[in-house]
C-alpha positions as CSV (number, residue, x, y, z in Angstrom):
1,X,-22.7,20.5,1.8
2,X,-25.9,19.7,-0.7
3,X,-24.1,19.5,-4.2
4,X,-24.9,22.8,-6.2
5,X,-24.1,21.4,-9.7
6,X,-26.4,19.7,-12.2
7,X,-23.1,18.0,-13.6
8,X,-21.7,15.0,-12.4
9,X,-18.0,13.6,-11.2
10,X,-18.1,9.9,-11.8
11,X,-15.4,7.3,-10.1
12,X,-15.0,4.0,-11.7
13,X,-13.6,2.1,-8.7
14,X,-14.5,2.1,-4.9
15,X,-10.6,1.5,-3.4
16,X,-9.0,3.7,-1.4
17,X,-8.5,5.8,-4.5
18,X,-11.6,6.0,-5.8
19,X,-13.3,7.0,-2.4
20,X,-10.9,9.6,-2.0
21,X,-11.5,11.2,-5.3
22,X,-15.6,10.6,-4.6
23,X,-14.6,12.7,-1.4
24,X,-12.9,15.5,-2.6
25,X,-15.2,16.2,-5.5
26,X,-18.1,16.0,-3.0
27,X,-16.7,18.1,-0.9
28,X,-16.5,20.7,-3.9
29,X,-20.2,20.5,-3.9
30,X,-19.9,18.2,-7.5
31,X,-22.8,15.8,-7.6
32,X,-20.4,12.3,-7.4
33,X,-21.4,8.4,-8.9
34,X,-19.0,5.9,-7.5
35,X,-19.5,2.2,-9.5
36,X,-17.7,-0.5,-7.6
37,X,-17.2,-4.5,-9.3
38,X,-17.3,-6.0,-6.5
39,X,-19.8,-6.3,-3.9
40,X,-17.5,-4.6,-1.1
41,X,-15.7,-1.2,-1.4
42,X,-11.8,-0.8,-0.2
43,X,-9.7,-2.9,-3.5
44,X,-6.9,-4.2,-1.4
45,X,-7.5,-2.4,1.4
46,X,-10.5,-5.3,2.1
47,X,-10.4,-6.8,5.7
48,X,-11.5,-10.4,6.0
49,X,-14.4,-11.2,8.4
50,X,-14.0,-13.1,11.4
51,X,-12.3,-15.2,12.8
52,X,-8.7,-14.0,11.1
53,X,-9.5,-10.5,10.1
54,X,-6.7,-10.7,7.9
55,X,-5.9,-7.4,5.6
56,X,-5.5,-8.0,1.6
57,X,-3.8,-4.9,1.2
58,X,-1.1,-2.6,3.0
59,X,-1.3,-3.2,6.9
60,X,-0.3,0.0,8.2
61,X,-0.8,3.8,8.3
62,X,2.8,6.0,7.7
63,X,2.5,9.1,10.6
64,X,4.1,11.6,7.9
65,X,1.8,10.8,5.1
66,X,-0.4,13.4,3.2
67,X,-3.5,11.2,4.2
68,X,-2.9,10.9,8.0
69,X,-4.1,14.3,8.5
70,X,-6.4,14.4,5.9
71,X,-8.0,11.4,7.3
72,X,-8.2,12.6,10.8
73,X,-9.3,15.9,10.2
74,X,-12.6,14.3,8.9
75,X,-12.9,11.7,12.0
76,X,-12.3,8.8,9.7
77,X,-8.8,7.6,10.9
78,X,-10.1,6.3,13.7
79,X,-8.2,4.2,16.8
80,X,-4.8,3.5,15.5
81,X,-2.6,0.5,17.4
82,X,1.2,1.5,17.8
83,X,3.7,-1.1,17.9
84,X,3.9,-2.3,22.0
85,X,7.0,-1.4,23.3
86,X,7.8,-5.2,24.7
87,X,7.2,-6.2,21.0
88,X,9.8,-4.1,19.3
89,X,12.1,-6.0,21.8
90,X,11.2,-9.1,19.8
91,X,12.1,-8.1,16.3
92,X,14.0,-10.4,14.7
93,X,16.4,-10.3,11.9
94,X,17.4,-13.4,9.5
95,X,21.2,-13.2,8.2
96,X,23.6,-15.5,7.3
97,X,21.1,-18.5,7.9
98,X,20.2,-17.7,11.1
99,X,18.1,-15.5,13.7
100,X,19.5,-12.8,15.0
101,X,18.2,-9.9,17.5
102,X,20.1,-6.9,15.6
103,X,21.0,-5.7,11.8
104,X,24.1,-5.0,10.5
105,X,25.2,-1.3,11.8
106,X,25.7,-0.2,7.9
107,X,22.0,-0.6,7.4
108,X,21.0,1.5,10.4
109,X,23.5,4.2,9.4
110,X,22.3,4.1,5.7
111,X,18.6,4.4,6.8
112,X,19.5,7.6,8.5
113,X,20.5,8.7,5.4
114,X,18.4,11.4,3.6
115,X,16.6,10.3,0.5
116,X,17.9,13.3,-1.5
117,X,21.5,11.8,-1.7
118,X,20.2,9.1,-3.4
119,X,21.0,9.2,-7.3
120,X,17.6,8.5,-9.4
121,X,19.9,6.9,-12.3
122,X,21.8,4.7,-10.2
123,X,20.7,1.5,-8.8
124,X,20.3,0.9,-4.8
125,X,22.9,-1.7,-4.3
126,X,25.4,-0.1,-6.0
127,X,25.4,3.2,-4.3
128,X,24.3,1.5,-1.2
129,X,27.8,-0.3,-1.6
130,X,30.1,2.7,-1.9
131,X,28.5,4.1,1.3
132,X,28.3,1.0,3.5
133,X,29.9,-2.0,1.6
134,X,28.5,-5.0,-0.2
135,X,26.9,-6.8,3.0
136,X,25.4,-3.7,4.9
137,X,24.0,-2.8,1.3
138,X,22.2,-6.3,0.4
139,X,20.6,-6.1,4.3
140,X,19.3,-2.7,3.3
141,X,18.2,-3.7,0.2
142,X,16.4,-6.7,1.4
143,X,14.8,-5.0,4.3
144,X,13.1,-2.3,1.9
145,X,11.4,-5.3,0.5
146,X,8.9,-4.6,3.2
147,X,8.0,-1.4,1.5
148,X,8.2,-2.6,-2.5
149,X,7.0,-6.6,-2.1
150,X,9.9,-6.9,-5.3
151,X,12.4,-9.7,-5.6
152,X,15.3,-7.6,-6.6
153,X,14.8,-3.9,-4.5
154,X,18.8,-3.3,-5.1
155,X,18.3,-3.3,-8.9
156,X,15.8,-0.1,-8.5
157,X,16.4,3.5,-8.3
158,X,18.7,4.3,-5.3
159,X,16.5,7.7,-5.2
160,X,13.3,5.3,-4.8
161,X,14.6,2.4,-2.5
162,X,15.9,5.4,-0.1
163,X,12.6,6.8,0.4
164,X,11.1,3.7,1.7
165,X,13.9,2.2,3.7
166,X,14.1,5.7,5.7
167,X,10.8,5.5,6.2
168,X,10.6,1.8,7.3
169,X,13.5,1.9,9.4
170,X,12.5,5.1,11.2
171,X,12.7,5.4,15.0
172,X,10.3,5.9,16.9
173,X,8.2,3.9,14.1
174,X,5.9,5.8,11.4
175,X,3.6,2.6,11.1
176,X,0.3,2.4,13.2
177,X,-2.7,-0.2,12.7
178,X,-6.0,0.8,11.8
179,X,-7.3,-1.4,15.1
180,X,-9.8,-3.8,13.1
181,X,-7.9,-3.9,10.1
182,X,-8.0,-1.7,7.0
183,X,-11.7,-2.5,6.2
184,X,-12.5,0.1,9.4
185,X,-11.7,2.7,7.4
186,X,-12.8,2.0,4.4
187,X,-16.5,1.9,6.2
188,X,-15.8,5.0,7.4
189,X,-14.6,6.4,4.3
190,X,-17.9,4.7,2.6
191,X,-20.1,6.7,5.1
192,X,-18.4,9.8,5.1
193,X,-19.0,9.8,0.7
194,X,-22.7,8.2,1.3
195,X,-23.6,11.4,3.9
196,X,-22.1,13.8,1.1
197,X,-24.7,12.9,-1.3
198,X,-22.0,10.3,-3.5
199,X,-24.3,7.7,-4.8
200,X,-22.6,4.6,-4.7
201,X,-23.3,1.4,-6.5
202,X,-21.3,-2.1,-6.0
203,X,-21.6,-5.2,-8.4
204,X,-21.6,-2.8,-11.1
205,X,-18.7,-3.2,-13.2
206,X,-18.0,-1.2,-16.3
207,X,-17.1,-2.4,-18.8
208,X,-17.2,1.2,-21.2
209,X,-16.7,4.4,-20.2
210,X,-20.1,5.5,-19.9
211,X,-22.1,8.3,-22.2
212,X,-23.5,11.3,-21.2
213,X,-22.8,11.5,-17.4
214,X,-22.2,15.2,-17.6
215,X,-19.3,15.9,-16.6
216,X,-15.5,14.1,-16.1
217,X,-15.1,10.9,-15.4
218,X,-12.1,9.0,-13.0
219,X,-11.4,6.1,-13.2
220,X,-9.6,4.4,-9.9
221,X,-8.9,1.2,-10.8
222,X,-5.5,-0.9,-11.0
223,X,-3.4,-0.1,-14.5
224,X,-4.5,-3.5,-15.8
225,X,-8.2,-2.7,-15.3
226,X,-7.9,1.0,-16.7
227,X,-5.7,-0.4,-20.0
228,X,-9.2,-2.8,-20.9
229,X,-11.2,-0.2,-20.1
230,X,-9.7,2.8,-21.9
231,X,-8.1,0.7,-25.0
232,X,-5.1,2.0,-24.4
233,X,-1.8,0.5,-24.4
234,X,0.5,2.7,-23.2
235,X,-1.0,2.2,-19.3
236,X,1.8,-0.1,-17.9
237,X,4.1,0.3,-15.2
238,X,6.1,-2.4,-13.3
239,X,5.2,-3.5,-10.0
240,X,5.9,-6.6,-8.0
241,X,4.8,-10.3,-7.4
242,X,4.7,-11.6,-3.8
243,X,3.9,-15.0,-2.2
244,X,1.3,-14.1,0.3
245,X,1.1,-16.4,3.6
246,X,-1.7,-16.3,6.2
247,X,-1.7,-18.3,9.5
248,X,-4.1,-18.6,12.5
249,X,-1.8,-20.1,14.8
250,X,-2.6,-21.3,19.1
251,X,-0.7,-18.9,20.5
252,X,3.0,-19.5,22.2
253,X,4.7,-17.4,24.1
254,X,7.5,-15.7,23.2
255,X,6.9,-15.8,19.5
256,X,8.5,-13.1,17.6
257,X,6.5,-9.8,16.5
258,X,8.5,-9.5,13.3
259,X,10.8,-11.4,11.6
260,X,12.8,-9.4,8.6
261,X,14.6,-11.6,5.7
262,X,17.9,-9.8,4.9
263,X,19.3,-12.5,3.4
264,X,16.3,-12.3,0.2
265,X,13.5,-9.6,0.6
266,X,10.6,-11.3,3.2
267,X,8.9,-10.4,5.7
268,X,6.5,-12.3,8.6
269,X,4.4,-10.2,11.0
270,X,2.1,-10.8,14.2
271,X,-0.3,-8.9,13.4
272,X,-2.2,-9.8,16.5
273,X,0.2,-8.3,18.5
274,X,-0.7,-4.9,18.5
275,X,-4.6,-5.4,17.7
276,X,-5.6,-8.7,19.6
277,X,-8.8,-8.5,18.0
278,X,-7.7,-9.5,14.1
279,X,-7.5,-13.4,16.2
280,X,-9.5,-15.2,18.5
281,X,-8.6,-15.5,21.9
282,X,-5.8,-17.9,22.7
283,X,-5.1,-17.5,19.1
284,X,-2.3,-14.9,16.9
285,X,-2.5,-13.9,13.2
286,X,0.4,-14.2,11.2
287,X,0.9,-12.8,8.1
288,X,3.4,-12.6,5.6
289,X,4.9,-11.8,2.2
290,X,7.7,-12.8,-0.1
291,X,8.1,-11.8,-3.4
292,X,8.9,-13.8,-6.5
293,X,10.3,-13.2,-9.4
294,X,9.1,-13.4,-12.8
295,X,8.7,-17.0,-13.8
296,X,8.8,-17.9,-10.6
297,X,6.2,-20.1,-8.8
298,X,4.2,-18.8,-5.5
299,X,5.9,-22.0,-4.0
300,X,9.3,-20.8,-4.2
301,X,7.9,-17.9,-1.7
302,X,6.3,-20.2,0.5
303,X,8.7,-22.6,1.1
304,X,11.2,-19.3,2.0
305,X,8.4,-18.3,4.6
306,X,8.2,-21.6,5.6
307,X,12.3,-22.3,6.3
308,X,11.8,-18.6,8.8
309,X,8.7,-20.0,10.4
310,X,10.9,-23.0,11.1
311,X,13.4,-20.8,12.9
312,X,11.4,-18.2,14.5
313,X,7.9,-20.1,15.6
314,X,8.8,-23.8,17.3
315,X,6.4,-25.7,16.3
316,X,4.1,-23.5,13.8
317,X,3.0,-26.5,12.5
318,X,1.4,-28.2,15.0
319,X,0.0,-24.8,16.2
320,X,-1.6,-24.1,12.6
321,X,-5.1,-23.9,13.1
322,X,-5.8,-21.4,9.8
323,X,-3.8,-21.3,6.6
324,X,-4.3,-19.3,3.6
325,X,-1.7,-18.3,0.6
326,X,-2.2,-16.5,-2.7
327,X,0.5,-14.6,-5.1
328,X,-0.5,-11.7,-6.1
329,X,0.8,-9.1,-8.2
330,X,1.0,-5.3,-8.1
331,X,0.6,-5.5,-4.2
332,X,1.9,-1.8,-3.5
333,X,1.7,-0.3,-6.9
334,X,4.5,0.9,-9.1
335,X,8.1,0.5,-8.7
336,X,11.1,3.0,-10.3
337,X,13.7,1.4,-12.4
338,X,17.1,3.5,-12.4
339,X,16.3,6.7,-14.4
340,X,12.7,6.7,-14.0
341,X,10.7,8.7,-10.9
342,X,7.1,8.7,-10.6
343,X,6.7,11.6,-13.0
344,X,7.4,8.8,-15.3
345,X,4.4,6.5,-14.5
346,X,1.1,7.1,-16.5
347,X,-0.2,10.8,-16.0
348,X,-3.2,11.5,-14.2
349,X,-4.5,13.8,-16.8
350,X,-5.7,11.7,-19.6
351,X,-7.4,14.2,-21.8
352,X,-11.2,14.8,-22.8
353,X,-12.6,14.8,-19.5
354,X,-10.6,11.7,-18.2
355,X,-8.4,11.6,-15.5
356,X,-6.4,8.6,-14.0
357,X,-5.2,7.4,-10.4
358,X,-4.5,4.8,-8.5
359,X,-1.0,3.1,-6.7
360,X,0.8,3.0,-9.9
361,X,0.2,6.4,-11.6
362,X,2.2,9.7,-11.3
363,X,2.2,11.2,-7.9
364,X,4.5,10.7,-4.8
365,X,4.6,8.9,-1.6
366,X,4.9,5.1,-0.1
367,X,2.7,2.6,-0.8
368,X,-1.2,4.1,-0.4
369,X,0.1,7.7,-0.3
370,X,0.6,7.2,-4.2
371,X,-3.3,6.2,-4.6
372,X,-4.7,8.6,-2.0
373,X,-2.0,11.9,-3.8
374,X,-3.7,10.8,-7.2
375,X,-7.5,10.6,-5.9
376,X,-6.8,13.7,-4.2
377,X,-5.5,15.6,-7.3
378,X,-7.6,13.8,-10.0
379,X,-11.2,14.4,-8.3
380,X,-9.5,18.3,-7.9
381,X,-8.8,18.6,-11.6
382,X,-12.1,16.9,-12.5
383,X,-13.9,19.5,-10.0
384,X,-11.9,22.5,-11.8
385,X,-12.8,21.0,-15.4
386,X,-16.4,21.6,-14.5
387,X,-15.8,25.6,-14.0
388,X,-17.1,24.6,-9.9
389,X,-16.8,28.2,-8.3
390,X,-14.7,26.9,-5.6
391,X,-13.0,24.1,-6.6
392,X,-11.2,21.6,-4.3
393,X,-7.3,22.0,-2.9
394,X,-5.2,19.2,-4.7
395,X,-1.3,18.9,-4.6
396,X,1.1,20.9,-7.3
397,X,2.6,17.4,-8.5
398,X,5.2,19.8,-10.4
399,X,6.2,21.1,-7.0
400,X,6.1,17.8,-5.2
């Protein structure tokens, strides 16, 4: 569609918010401007280059998230790698000190449970507790950690922990594998914008909100970023800090595909097990993340990844060919203390023009649901604010 209005959307930030917003409001037929800091779109959702084509953001795709479909009805999900079924048989689970090949039953039987028994004011290891005692609870609670990269999940809302452990621990799995890592479809994402008339400039960082564009302006980046930009205080949110862990390792077989921490939240995963091509051959990528807690040093979550590589890879050490670690924080976005939802987080709808979104804003869903709900509804808004004649669909966040 050829944009048919002289005023322009602009999108400060070229992650997987910010493209969907420059989407959606070129799709409405809204002339779009995109301005991205860095010389590559996608935020965290970057893929490394060869030879470990290692993911800086979240690795997989949920089945029965809002942006599945909208993805694939545009041809931009692309080939998606399932989990192989002789690699579920090798997920292992670290309790009590040691590997084992099962969790405690209590976890299974609370990840059944619906979401919507789950109190918002009460934390997730106490209620977890009354339904499946103290142990099962702590599993549960540590296992979620794969969903909220946080040191202490059972000290969140119940409501919010539930979500993400149900969906985690679903069977058959939700998760797929964008095959080539998340960068795929973030180039496809960047074509689809670029052939809807979104002009799109990297290495351009803004510094002000800029004067006289025309028309509303989004801005897409994390909390800390929008906070400089827009002088405003009042943009914070908590979020997480995780040890991050990357290995190129000679492959040996019989190697776990995933090894779960349920004694402390952590998590190491194969990637190259369901998408051979993130490794050379001969070779597997590991990667994996263990969250800190304030104060705390990256090393104390290496050393925990390290003590599980000791158990689960024999001889990961010698068999190191790659390494990379970082610590990073915010890694999936905004977490929920007891009494808060995500109607709590910073609104989208900032006033005069200005509308907000990213992982950490108010909107639903699991990890990049949050920022592609908030693109989606932002650029919709924005779109609407300019009196388009048919403005783009976007969520009813007081319905959600």
């Amino acid at each position: 569609m050829a944009p048919r209005s002289g005023r322009r959307v602009t999108v400060i930030g070229g992650g997987f918010a910010g493209l969907t917003a420059a989407i959606t409001a070129a799709e409405a037929g809204v002339r779009v401007t995109l301005y991205e800091a860095h010389r590559t779109l996608g935020g965290r959702a970057r893929t490394a280059g060869a030879p470990y084509r290692t993911n800086e953001g979240p690795h997989a795709l949920y089945r029965r998230g809002p942006h599945w479909a909208w993805l694939e009805e545009r041809g931009l999900l692309g080939p998606m790698a399932p989990i192989p079924p002789r690699e579920g048989a090798r997920f292992r689970f670290h309790r009590g000190g040691a590997l084992r090949r099962t969790p405690p039953l209590g976890l299974l039987r609370l990840a059944r449970r619906d979401p919507g028994d789950a109190p918002v004011d009460a934390d997730f290891l106490t209620w977890a507790t009354t339904r499946v005692g103290p142990a099962a609870a702590r599993a549960a609670a540590h296992y979620s950690g794969v969903a909220l990269y946080h040191h202490d999940p059972g000290a969140l809302s119940a409501r919010f922990v539930q979500e993400r452990l149900r969906r985690a621990a679903a069977l058959p799995p939700e998760a797929r594998y964008p095959r080539g890592g998340w960068g795929q479809v973030v180039e496809r994402m960047a074509a689809h914008a670029w052939n809807l008339g979104v002009r799109i400039e990297v290495g351009a960082r803004v510094d002000a909100l800029p004067d006289g564009t025309g028309g509303p302006v989004v801005v897409a980046t994390s909390l800390d970023a929008a906070r400089q930009l827009l002088d405003d205080p009042t943009l914070t949110w908590e979020s997480g800090r995780t040890a991050l862990l990357d290995l190129g390792l000679r492959t040996r077989a019989g190697d776990p595909f995933v090894v779960s921490d349920l004694d402390a939240p952590g998590w190491l995963e194969r990637f190259s097990a369901q998408d051979p091509g993130l490794a050379p051959a001969g070779r597997q990528l590991l990667q994996g993340q263990f969250p800190v807690a304030p104060g705390e040093s990256g090393s104390v979550g290496i050393a925990r990844a390290e003590r599980l590589l000791d158990l689960g890879f024999p001889g990961w050490r010698d068999r190191t060919e790659w390494r990379r670690e970082a610590l990073a924080q915010g890694r999936t976005g905004a977490v929920d203390r007891p009494g808060t939802t995500w109607r709590d987080r910073p609104a989208i709808v900032r006033g005069d023009g200005l509308f907000l979104t990213g992982d950490a804003v108010a909107a639903p869903g699991l990890l990049a649901e949050v920022a592609f709900t908030s693109g989606l509804t932002a650029a919709a808004l924005a779109v609407e604010s300019l009196g388009a004649p048919h403005p783009a669909p976007h969520l009813d966040l007081n319905h959600a």
